[in-house]
C-alpha positions in Angstrom: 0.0 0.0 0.0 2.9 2.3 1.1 4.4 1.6 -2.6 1.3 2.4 -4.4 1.0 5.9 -2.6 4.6 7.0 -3.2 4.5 5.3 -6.8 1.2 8.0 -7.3 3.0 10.8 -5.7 6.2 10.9 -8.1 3.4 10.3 -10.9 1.9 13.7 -10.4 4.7 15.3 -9.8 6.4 14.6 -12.8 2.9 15.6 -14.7 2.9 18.6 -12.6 6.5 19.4 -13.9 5.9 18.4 -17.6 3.1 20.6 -16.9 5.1 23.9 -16.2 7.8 23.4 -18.7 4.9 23.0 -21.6 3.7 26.7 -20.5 7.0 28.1 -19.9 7.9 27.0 -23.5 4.7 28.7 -24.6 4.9 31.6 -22.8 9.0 32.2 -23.9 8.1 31.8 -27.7 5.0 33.8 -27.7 7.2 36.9 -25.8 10.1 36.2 -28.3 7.7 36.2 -31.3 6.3 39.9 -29.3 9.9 41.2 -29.0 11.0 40.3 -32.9 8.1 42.1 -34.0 9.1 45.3 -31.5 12.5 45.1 -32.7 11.3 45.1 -36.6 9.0 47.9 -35.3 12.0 50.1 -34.1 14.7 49.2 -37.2 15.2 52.9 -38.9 14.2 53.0 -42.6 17.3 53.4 -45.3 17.9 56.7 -46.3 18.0 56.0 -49.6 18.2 52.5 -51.4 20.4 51.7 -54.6 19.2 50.6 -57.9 21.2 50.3 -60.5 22.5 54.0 -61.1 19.5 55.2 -59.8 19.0 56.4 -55.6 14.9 56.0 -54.3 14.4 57.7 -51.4 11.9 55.5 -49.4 8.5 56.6 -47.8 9.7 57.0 -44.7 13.4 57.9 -45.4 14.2 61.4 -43.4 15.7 62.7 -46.8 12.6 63.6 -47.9 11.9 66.2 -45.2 15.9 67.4 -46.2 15.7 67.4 -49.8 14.6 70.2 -52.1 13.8 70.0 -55.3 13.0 72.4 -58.3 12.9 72.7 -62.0 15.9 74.2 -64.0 15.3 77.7 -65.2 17.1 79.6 -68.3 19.0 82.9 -68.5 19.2 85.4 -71.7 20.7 88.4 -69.8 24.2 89.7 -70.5 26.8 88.2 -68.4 28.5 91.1 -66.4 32.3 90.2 -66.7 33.9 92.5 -64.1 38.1 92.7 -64.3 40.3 94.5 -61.9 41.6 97.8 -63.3 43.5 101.1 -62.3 43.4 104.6 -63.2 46.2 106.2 -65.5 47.2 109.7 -67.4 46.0 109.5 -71.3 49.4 108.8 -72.9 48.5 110.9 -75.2 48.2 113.7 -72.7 51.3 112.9 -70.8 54.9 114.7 -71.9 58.3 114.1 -69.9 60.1 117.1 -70.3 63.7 116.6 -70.3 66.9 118.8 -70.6 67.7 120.6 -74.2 71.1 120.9 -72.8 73.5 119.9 -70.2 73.3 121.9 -67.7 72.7 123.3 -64.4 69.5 123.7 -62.7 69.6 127.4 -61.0 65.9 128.0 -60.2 63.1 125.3 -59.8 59.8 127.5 -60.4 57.3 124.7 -60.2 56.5 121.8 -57.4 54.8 118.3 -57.6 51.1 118.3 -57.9 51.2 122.0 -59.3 48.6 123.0 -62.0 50.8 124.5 -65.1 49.8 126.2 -68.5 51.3 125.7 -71.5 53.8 128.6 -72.1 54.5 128.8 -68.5 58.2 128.8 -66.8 59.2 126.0 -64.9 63.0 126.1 -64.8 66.2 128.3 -65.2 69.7 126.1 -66.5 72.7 127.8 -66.8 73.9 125.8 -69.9 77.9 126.3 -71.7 76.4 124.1 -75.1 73.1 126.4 -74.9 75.1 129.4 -74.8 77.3 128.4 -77.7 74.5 127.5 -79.7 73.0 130.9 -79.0 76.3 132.4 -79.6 76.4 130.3 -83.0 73.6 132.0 -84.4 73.9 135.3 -83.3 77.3 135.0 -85.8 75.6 133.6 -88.1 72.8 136.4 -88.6 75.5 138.8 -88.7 77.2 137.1 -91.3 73.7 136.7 -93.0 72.9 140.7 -92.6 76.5 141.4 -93.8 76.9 139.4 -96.9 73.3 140.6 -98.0 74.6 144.5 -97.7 78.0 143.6 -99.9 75.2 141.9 -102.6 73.1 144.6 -102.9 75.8 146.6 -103.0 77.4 144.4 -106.0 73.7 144.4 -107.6 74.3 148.0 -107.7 77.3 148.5 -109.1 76.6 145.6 -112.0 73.5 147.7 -112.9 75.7 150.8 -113.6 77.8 149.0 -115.4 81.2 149.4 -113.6 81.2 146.0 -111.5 82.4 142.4 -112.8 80.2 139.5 -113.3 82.6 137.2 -111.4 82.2 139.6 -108.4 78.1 139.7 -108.5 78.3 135.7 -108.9 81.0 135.7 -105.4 78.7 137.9 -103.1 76.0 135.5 -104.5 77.7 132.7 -103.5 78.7 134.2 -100.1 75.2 135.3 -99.4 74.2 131.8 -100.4 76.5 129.9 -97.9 75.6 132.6 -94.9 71.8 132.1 -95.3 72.7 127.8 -94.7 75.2 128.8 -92.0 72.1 130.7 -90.0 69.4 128.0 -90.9 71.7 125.6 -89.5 72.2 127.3 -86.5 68.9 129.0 -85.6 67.8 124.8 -86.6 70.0 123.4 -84.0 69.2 126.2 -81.3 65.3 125.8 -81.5 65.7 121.5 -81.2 67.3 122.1 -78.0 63.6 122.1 -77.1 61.0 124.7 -76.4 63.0 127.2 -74.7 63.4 130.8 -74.4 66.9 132.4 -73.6 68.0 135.9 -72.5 70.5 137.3 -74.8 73.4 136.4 -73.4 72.3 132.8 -73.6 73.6 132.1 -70.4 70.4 131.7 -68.7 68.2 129.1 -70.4 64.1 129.6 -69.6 62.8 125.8 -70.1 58.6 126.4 -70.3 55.8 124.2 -70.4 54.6 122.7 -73.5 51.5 121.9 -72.5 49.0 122.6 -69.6 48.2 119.8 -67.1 49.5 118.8 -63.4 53.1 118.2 -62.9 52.5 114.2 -61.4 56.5 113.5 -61.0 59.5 115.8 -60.5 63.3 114.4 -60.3 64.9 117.9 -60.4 66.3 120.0 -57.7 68.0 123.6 -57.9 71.3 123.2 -58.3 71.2 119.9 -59.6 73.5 118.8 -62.4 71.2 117.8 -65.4 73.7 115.6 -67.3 71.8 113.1 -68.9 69.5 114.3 -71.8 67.5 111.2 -71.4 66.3 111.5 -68.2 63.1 113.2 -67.0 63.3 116.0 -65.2 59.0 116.1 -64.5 56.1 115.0 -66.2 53.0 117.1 -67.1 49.7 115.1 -67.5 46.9 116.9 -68.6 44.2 114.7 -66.4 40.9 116.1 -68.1 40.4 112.6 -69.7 42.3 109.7 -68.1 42.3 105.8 -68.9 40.7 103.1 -66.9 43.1 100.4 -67.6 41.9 97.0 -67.4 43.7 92.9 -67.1 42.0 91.1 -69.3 42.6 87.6 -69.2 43.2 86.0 -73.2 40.4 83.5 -72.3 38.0 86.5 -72.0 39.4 88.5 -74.8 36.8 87.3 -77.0 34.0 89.2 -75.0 35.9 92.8 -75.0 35.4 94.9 -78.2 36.7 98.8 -78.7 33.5 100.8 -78.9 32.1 98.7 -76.3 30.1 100.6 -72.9 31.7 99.7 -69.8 30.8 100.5 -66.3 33.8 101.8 -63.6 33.7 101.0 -59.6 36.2 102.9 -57.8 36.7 102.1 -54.1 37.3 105.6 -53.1 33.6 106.5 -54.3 31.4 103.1 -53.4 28.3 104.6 -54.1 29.0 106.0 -57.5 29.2 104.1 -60.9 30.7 105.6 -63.7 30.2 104.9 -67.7 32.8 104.8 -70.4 33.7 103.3 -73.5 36.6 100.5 -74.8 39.3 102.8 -76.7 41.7 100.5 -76.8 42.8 96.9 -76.8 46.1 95.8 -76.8 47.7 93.6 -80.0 49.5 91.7 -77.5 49.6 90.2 -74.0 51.5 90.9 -71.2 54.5 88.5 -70.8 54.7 88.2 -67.2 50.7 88.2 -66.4 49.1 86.4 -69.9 46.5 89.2 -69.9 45.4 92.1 -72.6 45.5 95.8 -71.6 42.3 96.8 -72.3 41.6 100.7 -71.7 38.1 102.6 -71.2 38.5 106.8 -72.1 37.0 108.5 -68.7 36.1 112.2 -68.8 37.8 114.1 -65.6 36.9 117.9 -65.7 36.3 117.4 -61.9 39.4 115.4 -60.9 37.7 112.8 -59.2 40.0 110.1 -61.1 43.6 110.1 -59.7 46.2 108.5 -61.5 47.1 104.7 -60.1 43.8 104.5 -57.9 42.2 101.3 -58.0 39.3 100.2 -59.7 37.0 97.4 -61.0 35.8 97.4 -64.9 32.5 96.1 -65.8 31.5 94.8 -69.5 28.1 93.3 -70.6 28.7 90.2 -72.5 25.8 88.9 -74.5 24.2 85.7 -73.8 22.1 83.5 -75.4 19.5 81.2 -73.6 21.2 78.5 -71.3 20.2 76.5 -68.2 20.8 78.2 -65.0 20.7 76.4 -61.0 21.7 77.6 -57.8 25.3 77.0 -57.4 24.0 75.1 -53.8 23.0 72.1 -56.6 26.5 71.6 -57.8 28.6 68.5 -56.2 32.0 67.1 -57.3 32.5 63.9 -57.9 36.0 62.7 -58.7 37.2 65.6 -61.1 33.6 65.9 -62.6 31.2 68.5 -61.5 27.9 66.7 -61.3 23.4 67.7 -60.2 21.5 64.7 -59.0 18.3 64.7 -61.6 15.2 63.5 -60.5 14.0 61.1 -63.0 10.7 60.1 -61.1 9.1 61.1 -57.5 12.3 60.7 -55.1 14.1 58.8 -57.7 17.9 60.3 -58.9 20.6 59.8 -61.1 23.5 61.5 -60.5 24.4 63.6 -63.8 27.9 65.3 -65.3 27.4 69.2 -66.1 29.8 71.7 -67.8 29.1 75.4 -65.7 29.7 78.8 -67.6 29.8 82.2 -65.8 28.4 82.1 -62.4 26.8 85.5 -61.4 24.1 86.2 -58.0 24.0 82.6 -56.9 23.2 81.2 -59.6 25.5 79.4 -62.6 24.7 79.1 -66.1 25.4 75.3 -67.4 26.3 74.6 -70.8 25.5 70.9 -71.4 24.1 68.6 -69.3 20.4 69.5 -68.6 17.4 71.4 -70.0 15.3 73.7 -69.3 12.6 71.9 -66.7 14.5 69.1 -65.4 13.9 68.9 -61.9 17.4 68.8 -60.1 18.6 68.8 -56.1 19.2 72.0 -55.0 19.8 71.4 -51.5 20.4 69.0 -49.1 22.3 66.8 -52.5 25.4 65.9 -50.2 23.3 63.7 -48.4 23.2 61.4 -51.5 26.8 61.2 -51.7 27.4 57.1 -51.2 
């Protein structure tokens, strides 16, 4: 009996066991199955998927609250090319005066930045070769005034019929040889320069041949002036100055003479100023690669000083192009590529070739059309 009881016993307890382990196996798969489905609940969606060469940007990507997107627009107004540029003297209106003679300098009448008239006196040399040209034909006019006395004299005695022929035909000759004597030397006295001299000719009067502003002096009184090449001052008349622009050969093509041209000048911010091209250069610069190209400026109220800086601006025609905001360009590699949209939050990534780039936005020359819808912000994000 004692057998049976305990033999009963272990009976339910091992049912009661198997019992609990069936429902704890139930219970741990359906809270694993629960917890699989949180966890695929809480898995982040891709940002973007890859097909092919194409990017989709799923439902619930974040991308699409990052992304903007927008049709490509065109342009047909001039580019404005704008070149760094100074302000110089008119060539033209610019003369170095220089010494007629060796010389002296005994009196400086003039100083830098004075306003001069043409005629007026700006320097006294005491000059030996000016006063031995002076001296030269001063002889020589006497020697002209006396051999025309002893001709007309001759004439007069050959038409009373007492004189020689031979002797008419000598004070010919001599009157002959002293008018060349005193053309050569009153020649040689006046391309000394434009002088004036006292009558001694010790004291040589060096004026100015034009009016203008003296913009550079090297001169000093009693300074030697030895070298006939050098300048002694410059006179620019600065009524009309240049605007002297670096233009780069690439860009030669859009610069024409004739062509309007707007000035910026950092001493006057506010204030634009218009001109024309007078001149582009035949030839580049050596050292820099670029074209001189130069704008004519009226200056009647001196605002332009020579060697300020400016900026020179040129309309360059256009014709109709694609234009994005520069925010849409990426690089890739070497290339400069747009991501197109080529359905709803679908992208291929596309090679472009930009022209000029003006307020934000950039003209492109091949590579998309007018209404293609393209990234313009928020594209880096796409960058795998």
């Amino acid at each position: 009996m004692q057998n049976n009881t305990q033999q009963a016993k272990k009976r339910v307890l091992v049912l009661t066991i198997g019992i609990l382990a069936v429902v704890g196996i139930a219970w741990f798969v359906s809270d694993g199955s629960k917890g699989a489905a949180h966890a695929a609940d809480a898995a982040p969606t891709a940002n973007f998927v890859r097909k092919g060469e194409q990017l989709q940007v799923p439902s619930g990507s974040p991308l699409r609250k990052r992304l903007i997107v927008a049709p490509v627009t065109t342009m047909d107004a001039p580019h404005t090319l704008e070149l760094p540029a100074q302000v110089e003297a008119d060539p033209a209106q610019t003369i170095n005066v220089l010494a007629p003679v060796a010389g002296k300098v005994i009196e400086l009448k003039v100083g830098l930045g004075d306003q001069v008239k043409k005629g007026q006196l700006l320097l006294v040399m005491s000059s030996g070769d000016f006063a031995q040209a002076a001296s030269d034909r001063q002889k020589a006019s006497d020697a002209l005034q006396l051999a025309k006395k002893v001709l007309d004299r001759q004439r007069g005695v050959q038409d009373a019929g007492a004189g020689a022929i031979k002797d008419l035909e000598q004070a010919e000759s001599t009157y002959a040889q002293a008018q060349s004597e005193f053309s050569r030397a009153d020649t040689r006295l006046k391309t000394l320069g434009n002088v004036n001299a006292d009558s001694s000719g010790r004291r040589l009067n060096v004026v100015a041949p034009t009016s203008g502003s003296i913009t550079a002096l090297s001169i000093g009184v009693g300074q030697n002036a030895n070298d006939l090449t050098a300048t002694l001052m410059t006179i620019a008349n600065l009524d009309k100055v240049w605007i002297t622009a670096n233009v780069p050969e690439n860009m030669l093509s859009s610069v024409k003479k004739g062509q309007p041209a707007s000035i910026r000048l950092p001493a006057y911010p506010d204030s634009k100023f218009h001109g024309n091209v007078a001149f582009v250069s035949d030839v580049l610069q050596p050292d820099t690669r670029r074209a001189l190209v130069r704008i004519s400026m009226p200056n009647a109220d001196g605002k332009f000083k020579p060697n300020m800086f400016a900026n020179a601006l040129f309309a360059v025609a256009q014709t109709s192009s694609p234009v994005v905001p520069t925010s849409a360009l990426l690089m890739n590699n070497d290339d400069t590529t747009v991501f197109v949209e080529v359905s709803p939050w679908n992208f291929v990534r596309r090679k472009v070739i930009t022209g000029f780039e003006e307020n934000g936005s950039i003209r492109i020359q091949s590579g998309l059309n007018a209404g293609d819808r393209v990234v313009i912000s928020g594209g880096v994000l796409l960058n795998d």
